[in-house]
C-alpha positions in Angstrom: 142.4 120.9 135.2 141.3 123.0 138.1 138.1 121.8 139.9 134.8 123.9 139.7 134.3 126.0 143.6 131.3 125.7 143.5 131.2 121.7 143.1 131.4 119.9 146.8 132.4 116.4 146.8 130.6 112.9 145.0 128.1 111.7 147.1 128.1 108.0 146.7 125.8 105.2 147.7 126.8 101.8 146.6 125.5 98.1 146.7 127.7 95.4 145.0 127.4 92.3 144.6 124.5 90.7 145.9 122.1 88.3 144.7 118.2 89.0 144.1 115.6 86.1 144.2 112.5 86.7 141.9 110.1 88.9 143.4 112.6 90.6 145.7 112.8 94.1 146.3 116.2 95.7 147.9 116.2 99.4 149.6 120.0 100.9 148.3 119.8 104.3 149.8 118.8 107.5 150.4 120.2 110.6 149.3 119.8 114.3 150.1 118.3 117.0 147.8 119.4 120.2 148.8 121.6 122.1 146.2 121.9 118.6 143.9 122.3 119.2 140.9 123.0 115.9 138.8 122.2 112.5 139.9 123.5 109.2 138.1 122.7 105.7 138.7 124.5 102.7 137.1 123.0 99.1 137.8 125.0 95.6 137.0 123.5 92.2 137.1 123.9 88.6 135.5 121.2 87.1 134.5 121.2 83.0 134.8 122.5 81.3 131.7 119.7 78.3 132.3 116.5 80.2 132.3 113.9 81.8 130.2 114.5 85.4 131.5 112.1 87.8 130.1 111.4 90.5 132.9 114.0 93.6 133.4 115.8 94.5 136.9 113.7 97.8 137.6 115.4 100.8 139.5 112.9 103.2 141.3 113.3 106.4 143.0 111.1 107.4 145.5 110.8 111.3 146.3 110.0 112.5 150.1 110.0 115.8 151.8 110.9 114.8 155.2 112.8 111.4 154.3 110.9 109.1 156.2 107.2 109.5 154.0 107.9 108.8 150.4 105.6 108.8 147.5 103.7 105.7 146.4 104.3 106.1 143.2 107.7 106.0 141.5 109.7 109.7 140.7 111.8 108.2 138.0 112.7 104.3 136.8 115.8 102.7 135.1 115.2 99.4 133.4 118.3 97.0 133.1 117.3 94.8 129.8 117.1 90.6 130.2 119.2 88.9 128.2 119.6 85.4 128.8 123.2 84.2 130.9 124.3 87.8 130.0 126.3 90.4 132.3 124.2 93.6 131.5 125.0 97.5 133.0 123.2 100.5 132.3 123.7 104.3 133.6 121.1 106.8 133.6 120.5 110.6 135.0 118.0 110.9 137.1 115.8 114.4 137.4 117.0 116.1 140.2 114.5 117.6 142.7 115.4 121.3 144.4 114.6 119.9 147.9 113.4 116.7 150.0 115.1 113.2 149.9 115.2 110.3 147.0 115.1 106.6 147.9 116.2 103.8 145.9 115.3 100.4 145.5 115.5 97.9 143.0 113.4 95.0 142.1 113.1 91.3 140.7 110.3 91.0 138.7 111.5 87.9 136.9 110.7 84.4 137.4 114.2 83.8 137.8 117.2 84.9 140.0 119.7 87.4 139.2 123.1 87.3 140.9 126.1 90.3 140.7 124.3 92.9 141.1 125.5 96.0 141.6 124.1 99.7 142.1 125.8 102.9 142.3 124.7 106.3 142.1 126.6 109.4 142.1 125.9 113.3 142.2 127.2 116.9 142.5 126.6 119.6 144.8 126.5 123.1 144.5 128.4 124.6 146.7 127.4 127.4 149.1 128.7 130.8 149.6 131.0 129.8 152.1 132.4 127.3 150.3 132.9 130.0 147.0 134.6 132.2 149.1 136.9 130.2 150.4 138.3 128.5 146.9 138.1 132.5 145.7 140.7 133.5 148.7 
């Protein structure tokens, strides 16, 4: 299968296997907008097997123009579902602005500890001209 030109290569950020207390907040990344055009993110994490686990890991982006001032409020959320000792993953797109930065983080909300956890997101750039031209040649 011959690869798209006009794709350049994943952009990865990655956070595996750390623990979050309840309450806790963790910062994962930041990735660039310009010419994205499809963002993933896939979160992982057990929840304890001894606890009364009600609340959802929460996955928020945060959308900035300059990368160091982000918006309050969140750009887009992915909620991994409690389940009670379970191993749980979920993937979701995520809307793709045209420029500026996202940032991730995710967050605790329970009562109770989660351990595992693991966060990757993925995307695809568009290429630019020079990059076309060169496959085309």
């Amino acid at each position: 299968m011959a690869i798209d030109p006009r794709e350049r290569d994943h952009i990865p950020v990655v956070e595996a296997g750390f623990d979050l207390a309840p309450g806790q907040q963790k910062n994962i990344g930041s990735i660039p907008c310009w010419q994205l055009r499809r963002l993933t993110a896939t979160v992982r994490a057990t929840y304890a097997a001894d606890a009364d686990v009600t609340e959802p890991l929460v996955l928020e982006t945060f959308w900035s123009a300059d990368g160091d001032h982000h918006d309050t409020n969140s750009y887009a959320s992915i909620f991994l579902p409690a389940a009670q000792g379970e191993t749980r993953q979920i993937s979701r797109d995520i809307p793709t602005p045209e420029v500026g930065y996202i940032a991730v983080k995710l967050t605790n909300p329970d009562t109770h500890a989660v351990s595992d956890v693991s966060v990757w997101m993925g995307g695809r750039r568009w290429a630019d001209v020079n990059t076309i031209q060169a496959a085309q040649a």
